[in-house]
N, CA, C and O of each residue as an XYZ file, in Angstrom:
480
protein
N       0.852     -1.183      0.000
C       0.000      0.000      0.000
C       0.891      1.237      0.000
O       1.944      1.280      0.636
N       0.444      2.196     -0.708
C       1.429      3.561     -1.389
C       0.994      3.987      0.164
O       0.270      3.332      0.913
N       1.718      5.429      0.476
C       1.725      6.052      1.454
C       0.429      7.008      1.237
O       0.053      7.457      0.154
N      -0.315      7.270      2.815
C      -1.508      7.876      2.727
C      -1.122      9.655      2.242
O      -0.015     10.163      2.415
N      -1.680      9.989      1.954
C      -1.391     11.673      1.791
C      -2.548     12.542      2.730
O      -3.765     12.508      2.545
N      -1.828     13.328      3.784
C      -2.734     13.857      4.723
C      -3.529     14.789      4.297
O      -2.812     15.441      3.538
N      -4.390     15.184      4.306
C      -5.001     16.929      3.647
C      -6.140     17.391      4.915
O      -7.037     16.570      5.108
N      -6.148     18.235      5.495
C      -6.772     18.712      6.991
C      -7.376     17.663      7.775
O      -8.565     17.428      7.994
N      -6.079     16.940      8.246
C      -6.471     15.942      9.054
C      -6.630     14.439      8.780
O      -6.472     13.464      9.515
N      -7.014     14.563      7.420
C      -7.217     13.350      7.260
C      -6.669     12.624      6.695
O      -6.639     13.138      5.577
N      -5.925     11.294      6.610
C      -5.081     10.431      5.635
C      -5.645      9.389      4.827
O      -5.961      8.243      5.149
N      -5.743     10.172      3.360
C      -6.191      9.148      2.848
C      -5.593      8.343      1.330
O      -5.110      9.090      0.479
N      -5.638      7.109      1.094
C      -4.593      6.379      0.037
C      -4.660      7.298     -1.354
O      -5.725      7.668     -1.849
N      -3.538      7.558     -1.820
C      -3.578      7.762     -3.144
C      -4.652      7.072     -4.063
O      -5.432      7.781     -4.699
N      -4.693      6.001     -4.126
C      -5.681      5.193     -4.526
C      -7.174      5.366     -4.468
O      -7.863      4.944     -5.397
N      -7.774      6.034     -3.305
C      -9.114      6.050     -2.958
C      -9.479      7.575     -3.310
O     -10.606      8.070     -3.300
N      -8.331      8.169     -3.606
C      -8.900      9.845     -4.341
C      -8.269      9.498     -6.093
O      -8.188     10.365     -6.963
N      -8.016      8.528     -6.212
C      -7.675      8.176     -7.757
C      -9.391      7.431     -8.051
O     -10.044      7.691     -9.061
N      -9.698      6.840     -7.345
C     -10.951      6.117     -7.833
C     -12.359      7.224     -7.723
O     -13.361      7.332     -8.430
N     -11.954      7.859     -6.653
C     -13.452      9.095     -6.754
C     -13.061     10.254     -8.382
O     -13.826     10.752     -9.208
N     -11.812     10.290     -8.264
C     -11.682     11.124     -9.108
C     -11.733     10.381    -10.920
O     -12.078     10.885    -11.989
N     -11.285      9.194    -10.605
C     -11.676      8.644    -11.593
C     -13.215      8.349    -12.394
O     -13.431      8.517    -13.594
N     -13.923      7.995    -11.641
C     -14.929      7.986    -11.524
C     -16.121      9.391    -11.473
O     -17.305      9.132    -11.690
N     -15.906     10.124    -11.322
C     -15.990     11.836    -11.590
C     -16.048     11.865    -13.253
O     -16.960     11.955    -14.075
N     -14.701     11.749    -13.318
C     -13.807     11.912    -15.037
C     -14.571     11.013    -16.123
O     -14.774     11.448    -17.257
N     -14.983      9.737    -15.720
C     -15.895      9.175    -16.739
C     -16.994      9.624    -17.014
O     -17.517      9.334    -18.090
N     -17.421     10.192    -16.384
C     -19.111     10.416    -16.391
C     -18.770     11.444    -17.752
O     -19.399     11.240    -18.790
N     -18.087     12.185    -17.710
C     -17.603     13.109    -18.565
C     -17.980     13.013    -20.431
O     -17.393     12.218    -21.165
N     -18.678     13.648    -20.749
C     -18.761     13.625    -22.201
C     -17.719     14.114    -23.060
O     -17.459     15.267    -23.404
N     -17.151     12.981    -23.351
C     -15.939     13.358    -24.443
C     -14.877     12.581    -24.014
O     -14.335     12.110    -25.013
N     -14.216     12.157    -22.797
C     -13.673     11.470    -22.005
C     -13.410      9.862    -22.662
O     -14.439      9.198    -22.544
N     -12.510      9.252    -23.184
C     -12.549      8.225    -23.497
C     -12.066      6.788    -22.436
O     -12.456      5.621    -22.388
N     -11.026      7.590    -21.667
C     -10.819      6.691    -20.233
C      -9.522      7.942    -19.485
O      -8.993      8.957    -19.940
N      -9.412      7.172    -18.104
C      -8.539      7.525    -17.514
C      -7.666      7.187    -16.945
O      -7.830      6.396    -16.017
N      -6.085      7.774    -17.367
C      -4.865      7.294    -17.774
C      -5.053      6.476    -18.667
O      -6.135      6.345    -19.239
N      -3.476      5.455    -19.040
C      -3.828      5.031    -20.109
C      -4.210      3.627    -20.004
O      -3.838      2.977    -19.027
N      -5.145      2.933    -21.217
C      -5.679      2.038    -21.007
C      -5.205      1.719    -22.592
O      -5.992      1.964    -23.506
N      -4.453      1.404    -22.744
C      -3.821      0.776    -24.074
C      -3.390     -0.878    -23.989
O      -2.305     -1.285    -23.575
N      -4.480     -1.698    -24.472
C      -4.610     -2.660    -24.549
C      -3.478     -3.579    -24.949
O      -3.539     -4.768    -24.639
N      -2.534     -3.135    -25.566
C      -1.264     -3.683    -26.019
C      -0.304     -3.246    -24.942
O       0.507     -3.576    -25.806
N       0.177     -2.969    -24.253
C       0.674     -2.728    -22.901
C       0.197     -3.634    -21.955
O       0.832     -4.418    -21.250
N      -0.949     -3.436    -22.025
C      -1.379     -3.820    -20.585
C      -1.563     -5.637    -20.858
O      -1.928     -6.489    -20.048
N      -1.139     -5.801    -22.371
C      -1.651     -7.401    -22.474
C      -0.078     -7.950    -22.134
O       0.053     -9.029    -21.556
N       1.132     -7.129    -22.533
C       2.764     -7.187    -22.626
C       2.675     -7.164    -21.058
O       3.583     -7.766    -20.484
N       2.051     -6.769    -20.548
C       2.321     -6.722    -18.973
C       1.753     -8.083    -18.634
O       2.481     -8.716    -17.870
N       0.869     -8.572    -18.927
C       0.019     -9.321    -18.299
C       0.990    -10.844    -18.795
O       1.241    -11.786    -18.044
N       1.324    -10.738    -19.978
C       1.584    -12.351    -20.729
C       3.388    -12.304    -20.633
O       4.116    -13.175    -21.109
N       3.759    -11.330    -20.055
C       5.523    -11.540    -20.085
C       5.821    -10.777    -18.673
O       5.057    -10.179    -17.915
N       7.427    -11.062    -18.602
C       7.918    -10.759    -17.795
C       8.262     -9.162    -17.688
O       8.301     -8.447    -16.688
N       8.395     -8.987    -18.459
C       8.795     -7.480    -19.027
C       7.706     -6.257    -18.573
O       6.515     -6.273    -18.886
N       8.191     -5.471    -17.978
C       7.559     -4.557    -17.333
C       7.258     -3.490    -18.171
O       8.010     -2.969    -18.996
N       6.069     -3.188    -17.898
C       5.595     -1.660    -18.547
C       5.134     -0.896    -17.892
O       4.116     -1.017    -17.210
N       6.149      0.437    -18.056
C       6.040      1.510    -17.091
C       5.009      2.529    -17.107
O       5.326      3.492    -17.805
N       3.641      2.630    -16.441
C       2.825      3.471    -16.799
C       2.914      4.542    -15.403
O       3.438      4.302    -14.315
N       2.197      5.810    -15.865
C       2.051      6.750    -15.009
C       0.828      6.599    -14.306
O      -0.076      5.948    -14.829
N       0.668      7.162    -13.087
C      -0.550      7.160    -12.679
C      -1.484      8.122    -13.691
O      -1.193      9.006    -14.497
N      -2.848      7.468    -13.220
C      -3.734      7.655    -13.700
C      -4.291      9.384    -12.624
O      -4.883     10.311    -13.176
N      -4.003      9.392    -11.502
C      -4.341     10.702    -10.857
C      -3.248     10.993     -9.902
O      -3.110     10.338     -8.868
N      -2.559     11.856    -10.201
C      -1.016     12.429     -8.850
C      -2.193     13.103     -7.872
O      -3.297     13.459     -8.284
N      -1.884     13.168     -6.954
C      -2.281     14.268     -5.812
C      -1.214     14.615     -4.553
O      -0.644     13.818     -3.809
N      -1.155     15.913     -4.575
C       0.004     16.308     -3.300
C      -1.164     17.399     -2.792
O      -2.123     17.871     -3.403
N      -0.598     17.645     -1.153
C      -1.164     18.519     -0.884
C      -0.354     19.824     -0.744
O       0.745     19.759     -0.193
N      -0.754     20.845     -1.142
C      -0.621     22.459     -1.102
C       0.038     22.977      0.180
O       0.412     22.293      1.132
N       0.100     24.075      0.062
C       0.485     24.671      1.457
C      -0.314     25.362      2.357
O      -0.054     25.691      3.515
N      -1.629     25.604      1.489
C      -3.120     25.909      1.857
C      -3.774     24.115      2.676
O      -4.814     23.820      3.264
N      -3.260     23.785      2.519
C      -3.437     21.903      3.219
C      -4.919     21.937      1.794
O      -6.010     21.685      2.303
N      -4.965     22.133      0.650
C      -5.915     21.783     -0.439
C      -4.847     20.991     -1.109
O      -3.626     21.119     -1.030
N      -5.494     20.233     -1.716
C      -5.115     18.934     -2.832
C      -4.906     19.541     -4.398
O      -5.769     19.915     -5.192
N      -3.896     19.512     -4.496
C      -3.280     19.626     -5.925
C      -3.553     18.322     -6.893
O      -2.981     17.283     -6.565
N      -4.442     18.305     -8.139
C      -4.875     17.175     -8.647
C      -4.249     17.366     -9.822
O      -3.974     18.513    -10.174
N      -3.799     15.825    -10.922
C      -3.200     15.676    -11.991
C      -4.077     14.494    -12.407
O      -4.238     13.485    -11.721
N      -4.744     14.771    -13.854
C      -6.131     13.828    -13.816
C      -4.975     13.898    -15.595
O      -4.698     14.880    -16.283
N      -4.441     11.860    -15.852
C      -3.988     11.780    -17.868
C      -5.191     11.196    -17.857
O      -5.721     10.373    -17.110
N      -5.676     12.021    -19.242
C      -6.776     11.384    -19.893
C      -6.281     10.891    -21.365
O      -5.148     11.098    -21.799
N      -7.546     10.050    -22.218
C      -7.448      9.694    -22.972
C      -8.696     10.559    -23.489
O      -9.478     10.869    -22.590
N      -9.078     11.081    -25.007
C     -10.119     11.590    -24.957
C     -10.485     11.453    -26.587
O      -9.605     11.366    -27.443
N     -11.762     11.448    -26.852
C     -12.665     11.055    -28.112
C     -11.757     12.307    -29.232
O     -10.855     12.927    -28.668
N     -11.950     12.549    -30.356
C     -11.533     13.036    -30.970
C     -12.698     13.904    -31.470
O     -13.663     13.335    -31.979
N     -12.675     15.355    -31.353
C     -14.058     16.326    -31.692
C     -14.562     16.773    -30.482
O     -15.763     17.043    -30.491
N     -13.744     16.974    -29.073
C     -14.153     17.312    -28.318
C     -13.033     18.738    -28.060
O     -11.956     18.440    -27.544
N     -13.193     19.790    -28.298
C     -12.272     21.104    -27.780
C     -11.669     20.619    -26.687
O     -12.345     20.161    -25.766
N     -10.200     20.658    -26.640
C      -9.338     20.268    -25.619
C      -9.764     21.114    -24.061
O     -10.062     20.515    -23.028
N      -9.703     22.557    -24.208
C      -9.729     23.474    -23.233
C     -10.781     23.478    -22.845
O     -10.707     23.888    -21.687
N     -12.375     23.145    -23.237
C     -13.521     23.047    -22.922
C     -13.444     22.107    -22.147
O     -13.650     22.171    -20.935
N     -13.214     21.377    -22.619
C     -13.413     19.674    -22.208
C     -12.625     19.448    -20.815
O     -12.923     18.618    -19.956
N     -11.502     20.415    -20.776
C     -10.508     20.239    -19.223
C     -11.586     20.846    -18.233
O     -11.968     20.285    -17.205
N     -12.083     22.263    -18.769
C     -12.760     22.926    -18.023
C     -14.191     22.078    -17.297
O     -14.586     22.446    -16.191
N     -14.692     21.257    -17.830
C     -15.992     20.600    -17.244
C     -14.818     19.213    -16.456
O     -14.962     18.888    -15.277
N     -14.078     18.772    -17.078
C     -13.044     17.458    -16.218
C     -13.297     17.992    -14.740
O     -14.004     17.512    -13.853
N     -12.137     19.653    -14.753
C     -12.370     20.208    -13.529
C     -13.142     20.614    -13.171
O     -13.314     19.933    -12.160
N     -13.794     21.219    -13.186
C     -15.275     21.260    -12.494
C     -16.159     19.649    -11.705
O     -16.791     19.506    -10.659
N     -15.822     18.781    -12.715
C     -16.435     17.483    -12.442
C     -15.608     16.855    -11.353
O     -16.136     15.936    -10.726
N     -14.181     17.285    -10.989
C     -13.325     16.804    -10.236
C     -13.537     17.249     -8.837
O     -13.723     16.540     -7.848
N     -13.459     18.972     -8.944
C     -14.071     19.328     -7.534
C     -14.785     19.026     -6.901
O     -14.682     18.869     -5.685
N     -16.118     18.795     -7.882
C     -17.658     18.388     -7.235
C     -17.299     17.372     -6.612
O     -17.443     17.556     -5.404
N     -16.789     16.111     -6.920
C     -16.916     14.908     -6.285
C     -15.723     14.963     -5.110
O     -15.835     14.360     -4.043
N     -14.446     15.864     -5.509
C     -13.680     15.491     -4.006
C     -14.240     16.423     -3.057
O     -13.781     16.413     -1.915
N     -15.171     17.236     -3.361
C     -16.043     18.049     -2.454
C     -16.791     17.124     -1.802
O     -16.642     16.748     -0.639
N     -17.923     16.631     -2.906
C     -18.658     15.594     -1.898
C     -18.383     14.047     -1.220
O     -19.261     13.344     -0.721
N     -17.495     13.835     -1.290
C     -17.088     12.641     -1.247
C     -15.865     13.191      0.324
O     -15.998     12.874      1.506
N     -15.050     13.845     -0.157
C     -14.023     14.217      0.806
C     -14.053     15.590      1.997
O     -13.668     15.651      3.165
N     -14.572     16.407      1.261
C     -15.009     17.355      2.034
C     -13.851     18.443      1.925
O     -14.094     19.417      2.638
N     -12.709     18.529      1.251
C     -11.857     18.801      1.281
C     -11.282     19.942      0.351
O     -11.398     19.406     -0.751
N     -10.696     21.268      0.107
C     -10.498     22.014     -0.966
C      -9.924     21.240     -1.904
O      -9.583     20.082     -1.663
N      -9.696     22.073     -3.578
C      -9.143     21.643     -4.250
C      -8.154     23.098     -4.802
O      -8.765     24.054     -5.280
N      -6.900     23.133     -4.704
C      -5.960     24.004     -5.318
C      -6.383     24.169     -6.805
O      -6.959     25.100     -7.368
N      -5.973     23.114     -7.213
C      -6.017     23.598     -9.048
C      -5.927     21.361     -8.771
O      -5.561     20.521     -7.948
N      -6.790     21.527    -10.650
C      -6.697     20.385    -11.124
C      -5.950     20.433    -12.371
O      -6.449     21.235    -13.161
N      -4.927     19.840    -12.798
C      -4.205     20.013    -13.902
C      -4.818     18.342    -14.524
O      -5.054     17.266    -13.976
N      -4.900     18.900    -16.039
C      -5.401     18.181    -17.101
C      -4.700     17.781    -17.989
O      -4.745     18.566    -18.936
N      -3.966     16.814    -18.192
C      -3.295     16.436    -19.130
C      -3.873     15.100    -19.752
O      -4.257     14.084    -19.173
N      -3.817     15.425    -21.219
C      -4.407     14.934    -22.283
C      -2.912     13.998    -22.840
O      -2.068     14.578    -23.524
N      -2.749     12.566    -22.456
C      -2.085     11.556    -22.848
C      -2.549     11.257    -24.504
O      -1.655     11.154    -25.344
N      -3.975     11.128    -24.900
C      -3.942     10.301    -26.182
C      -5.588     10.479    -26.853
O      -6.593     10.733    -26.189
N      -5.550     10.359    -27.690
C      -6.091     10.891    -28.970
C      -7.350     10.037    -29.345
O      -7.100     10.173    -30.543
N      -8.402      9.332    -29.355
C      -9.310      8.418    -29.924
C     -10.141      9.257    -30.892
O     -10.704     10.338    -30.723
N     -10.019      8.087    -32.438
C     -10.730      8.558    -33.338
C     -11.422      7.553    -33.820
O     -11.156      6.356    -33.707
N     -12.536      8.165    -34.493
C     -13.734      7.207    -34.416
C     -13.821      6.582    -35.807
O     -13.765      7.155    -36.895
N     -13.955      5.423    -35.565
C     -14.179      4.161    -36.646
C     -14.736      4.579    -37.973
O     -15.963      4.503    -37.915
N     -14.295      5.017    -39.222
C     -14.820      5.380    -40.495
C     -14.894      4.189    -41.278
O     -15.320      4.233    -42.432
């Protein structure tokens, strides 16, 4: 188990603000997944020895305000405005570590890993 990250008081797993926030991020129109989910990786991982190095799917540190600094890689549909599309991510990110955690949010940074285009 990764180390808990405290934010006013409370310690909680990297993991369990990766899954609210994950889960936030899908609901999302335009959103194709979060981090990467590249099926050829993840099958090289699964059927060999050979390791494949992926990034998390959500960083979080906390601030100096004790608010949560969020890093949400997406994967995203192709025809969706990049900067629009971050703007509702974040928005959709706050809401849920609001209700779920109770907790501020500094800034959510959006980074766009990969590209999906649709079947012609």
């Amino acid at each position: 188990m990764s180390h808990e990250i405290i934010v006013s008081g409370i310690g909680i797993a990297p993991e369990v603000l990766a899954t609210i926030v994950s889960r936030a991020v899908e609901e999302v129109e335009g959103v194709a997944s979060v981090g990467d989910k590249n099926l050829a990786s993840n099958l090289v991982s699964m059927f060999s020895t050979r390791s494949v190095s992926t990034a998390p799917a959500v960083e979080a540190t906390v601030t100096a305000d004790d608010e949560l600094a969020l890093t949400v890689h997406l994967v995203v549909f192709f025809g969706y405005p990049f900067k629009k599309l971050a703007e509702v991510v974040r928005e959709a990110v706050v809401h849920a570590i609001d209700a779920q955690v109770g907790v501020g949010v500094a800034r959510v940074d959006v980074c766009i890993d990969g590209l999906v285009f649709p079947k012609e």
